[in-house]
C-alpha positions, 0 to 999 in steps of 0.5 A: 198847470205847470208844462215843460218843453225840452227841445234843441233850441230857438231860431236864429239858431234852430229852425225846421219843423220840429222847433216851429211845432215846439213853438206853436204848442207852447204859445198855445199852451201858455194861454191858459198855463205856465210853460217852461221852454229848456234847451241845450247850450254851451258846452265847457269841458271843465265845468259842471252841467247846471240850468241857468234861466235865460230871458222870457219869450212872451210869457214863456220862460226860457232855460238853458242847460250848461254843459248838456250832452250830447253837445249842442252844436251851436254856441257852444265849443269854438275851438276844433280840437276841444270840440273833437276831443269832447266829442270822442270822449261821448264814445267811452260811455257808450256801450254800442259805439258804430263808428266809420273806419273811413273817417280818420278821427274816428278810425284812430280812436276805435283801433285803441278800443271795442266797439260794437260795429265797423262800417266802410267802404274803401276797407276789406272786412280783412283789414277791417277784422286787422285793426279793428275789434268789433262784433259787426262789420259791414263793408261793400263792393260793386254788387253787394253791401256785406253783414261780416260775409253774409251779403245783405243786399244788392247795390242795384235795390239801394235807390240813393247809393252816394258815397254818404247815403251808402255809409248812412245805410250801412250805419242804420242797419248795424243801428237796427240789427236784431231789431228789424228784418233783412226784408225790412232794411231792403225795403227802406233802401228802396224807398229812401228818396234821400235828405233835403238839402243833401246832395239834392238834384233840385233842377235840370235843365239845359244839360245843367244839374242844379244840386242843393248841399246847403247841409255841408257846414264843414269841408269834409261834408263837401269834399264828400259831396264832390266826391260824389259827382262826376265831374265839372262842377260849379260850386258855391262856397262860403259863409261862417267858418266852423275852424276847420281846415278847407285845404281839405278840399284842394284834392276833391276840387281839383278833381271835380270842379271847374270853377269854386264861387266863393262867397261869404264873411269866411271867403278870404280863408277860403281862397287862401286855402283854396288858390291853385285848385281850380278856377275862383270867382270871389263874389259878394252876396249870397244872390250874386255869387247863385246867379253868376254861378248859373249864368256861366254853368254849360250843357254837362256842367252841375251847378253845386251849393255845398258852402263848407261853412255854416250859414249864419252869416247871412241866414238862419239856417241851412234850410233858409240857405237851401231855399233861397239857392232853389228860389234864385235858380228856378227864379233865374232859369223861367223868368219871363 
């Protein structure tokens, strides 16, 4: 028999549950069938999508798929205006587009054209209604997040009300709407305990917080992260940059952090990016720069992995990154 995988990747590149099933399933398979493993490659806006065979893995062949969409986002696009122009043009063939109003990029496409819903939580459903056309909008104040001007829930039954779990919440129930009930969507933002490696309180101990962040691969999701924290932060930063601007974060560190650990092969850009925002400690390897940033962390202060760079530097993964962080701080703070 003949048996086709389609899946997002292979480590080094992909990891997680989902990848490692893959691969157990098909080496399983491949015992007694012929298994083909496709997944989606790099992206060029000039040429066509095709499928070109690239090696074996053991006795499955492996294919890649040229110009996929939606895009994969490893190996793919170097260069961040390509990469944001690509990307938006997804948008013209989709016919219910949720976009946030609080994300300039997106934000200034949508004003040019309709989209199905607005979500925000720094705008009005007034200045929302101004500059955008749309079926739905879904805003938020201190008491209630908003369906146009019908409340659809109190903040207080929403269990993680971070700024991004916020917007996540407002994006899933536009996403779900006249498929699940007002009950329903109460019932998950209850429930929701949030993402590993997303703003995760790991540890407390002495006063000190110890969050897990290993997500943030770019400065924006760090600069939102910080934004999210109440102040006197420890934060790690670094690893292989994705071309994007890390001045970005001068005014969430200026405001939130005490001190940036800056580490990895793109440290040097990001001091330069960075210098005058806060206090920094450059520190060569992963290890080191973790267990300096606990060793100086103070009753009130949070310990933050929220790097604004991707990890393939030194690991495999965003998860691989997120464990060795919890591994090295439960390991530093319990050691006999």
């Amino acid at each position: 028999m003949r048996i086709a995988h389609y899946s997002i990747g292979l480590p080094p590149f992909r990891s997680g549950g989902l990848v490692q099933y893959c691969l157990d399933l098909m080496r399983l398979q491949s015992k007694s069938n012929e298994v083909i493993f496709i997944y989606p490659g790099n992206y060029s806006i000039r040429k066509k999508s095709r499928v070109v065979y690239k090696s074996n893995m053991e006795s499955i062949k492996i294919f890649e798929i040229k110009n996929p969409k939606p895009i994969s986002l490893v190996n793919g696009i170097k260069d961040f205006e390509e990469y944001k122009n690509t990307k938006l043009s997804l948008l013209d063939s989709t016919e219910e587009a949720v976009i946030s109003a609080d994300d300039d990029i997106l934000a200034e496409y949508s004003a040019k054209k309709e989209v199905f819903a607005v979500t925000s939580l720094s705008h009005s459903l007034d200045e929302l209604k101004k500059h955008f056309k749309a079926e739905l909008y879904f805003t938020a104040d201190d008491k209630y997040l908003y369906k146009c001007t019908e409340p659809l829930m109190r903040i207080s039954q929403i269990k993680r009300r971070e700024p991004h779990n916020l917007k996540n919440l407002m994006t899933a129930a536009a996403l779900a709407d006249g498929y699940v009930t007002r009950e329903h969507l109460i019932r998950v933002a209850e429930d929701f305990q949030g993402l590993a490696h997303r703003c995760e309180e790991i540890l407390s101990d002495d006063g000190v917080k110890y969050i897990d962040s290993s997500i943030d691969t770019t400065p924006h999701r760090t600069a939102q992260t910080l934004n999210s924290l109440g102040g006197n932060v420890i934060i790690i930063l670094g690893g292989r940059t994705k071309g994007c601007d890390f001045s970005i974060l001068r005014a969430p560190l200026s405001k939130k952090a005490k001190l940036a650990v800056v580490t990895g092969e793109c440290r040097e850009e990001i001091v330069s990016a960075i210098k005058g925002a806060c206090d920094i400690a450059v520190i060569d390897g992963f290890e080191d720069a973790v267990l300096y940033g606990a060793s100086v962390a103070k009753s009130g202060d949070a310990l933050l992995l929220s790097p604004a760079a991707t990890s393939y530097d030194a690991f495999s993964s965003f998860e691989e990154r997120g464990e060795k962080f919890k591994e090295l701080v439960k390991n530093s703070k319990y050691k006999d």
